[in-house]
C-alpha positions in Angstrom: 162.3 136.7 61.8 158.9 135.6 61.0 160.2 135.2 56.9 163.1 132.6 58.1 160.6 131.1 60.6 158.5 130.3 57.0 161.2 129.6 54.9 162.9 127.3 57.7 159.4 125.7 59.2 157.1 125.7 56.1 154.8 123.8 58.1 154.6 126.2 60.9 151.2 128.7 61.3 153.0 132.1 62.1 151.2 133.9 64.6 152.4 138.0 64.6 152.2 139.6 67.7 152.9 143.4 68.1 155.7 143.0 70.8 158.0 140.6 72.2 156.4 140.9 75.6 153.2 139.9 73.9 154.7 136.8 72.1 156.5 135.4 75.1 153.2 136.0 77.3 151.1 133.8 75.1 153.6 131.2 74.9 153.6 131.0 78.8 150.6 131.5 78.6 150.3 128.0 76.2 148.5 130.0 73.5 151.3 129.1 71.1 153.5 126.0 70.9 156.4 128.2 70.4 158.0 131.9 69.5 161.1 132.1 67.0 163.2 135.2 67.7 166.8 136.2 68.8 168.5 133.8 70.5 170.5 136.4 73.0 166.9 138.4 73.6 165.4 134.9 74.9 167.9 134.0 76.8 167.5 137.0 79.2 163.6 136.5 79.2 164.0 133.0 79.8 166.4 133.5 83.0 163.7 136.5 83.9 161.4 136.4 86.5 159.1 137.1 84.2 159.3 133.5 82.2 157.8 132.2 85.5 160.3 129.3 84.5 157.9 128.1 82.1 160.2 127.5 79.1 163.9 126.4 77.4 165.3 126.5 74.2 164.6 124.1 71.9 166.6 123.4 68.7 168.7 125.8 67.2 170.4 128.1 67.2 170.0 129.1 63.3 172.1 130.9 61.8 171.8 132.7 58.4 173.4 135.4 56.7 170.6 135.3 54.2 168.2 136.4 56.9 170.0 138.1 59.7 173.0 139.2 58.3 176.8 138.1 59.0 176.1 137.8 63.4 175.8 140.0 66.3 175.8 143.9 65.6 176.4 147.2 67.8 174.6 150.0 66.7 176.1 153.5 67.3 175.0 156.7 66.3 176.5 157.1 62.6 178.8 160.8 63.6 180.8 158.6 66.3 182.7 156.6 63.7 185.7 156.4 66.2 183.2 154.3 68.5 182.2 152.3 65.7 185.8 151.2 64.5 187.1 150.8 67.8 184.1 148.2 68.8 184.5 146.5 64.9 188.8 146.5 66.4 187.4 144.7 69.3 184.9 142.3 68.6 187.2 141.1 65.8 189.9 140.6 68.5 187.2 138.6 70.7 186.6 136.5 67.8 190.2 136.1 66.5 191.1 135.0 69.8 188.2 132.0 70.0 187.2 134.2 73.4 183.3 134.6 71.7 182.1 131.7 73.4 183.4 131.8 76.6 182.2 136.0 77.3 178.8 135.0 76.0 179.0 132.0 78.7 180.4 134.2 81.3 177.9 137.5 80.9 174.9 136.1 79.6 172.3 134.0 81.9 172.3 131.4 79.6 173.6 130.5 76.3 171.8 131.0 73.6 174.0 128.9 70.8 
């Protein structure tokens, strides 16, 4: 992230933390102005107790294959290739089927596209 975040802010002063946790606590903290990350991470922190409320989403989302690849992945252990064409079966069904949108709606506290 932090290569997009300089190639889509130039402006911006990247600050590195070694953990999410540690990145979201400074910017509730007000340490830094913001943190540039995955959108579907961020949306559970910000609905989290843990946000303390303190935040939303702000511009975005960005996309870019460039940088993150074609979208959302599943990682499965590489013997279970069953698993992994049967999840590549689905999701392309979920996405044929314009239902992508309304499941993230539905199962995630809130959206982060």
């Amino acid at each position: 992230h932090e290569t997009m975040l300089k190639a889509y802010f130039p402006v911006a002063e990247p600050v590195p933390f070694d953990s999410r946790d540690l990145a979201f606590a400074a910017l509730r903290g007000g340490t830094v102005d913001a943190v540039f990350g995955d959108g579907v991470g961020f949306a559970f922190w910000l609905e989290s107790d843990a946000a303390e409320n303190c935040c939303s989403f702000s511009g975005g989302p960005y996309f870019s294959e460039r940088f993150l690849g074609e979208g959302l992945a599943i990682a499965v252990d590489k013997k279970n290739a069953d698993l992994a064409k049967a999840l590549d079966y689905a999701i392309g069904q979920v996405v044929a089927k314009r239902r992508f949108s309304e499941l993230m709606l539905r199962y995630f506290p809130l959206s982060a596209f």
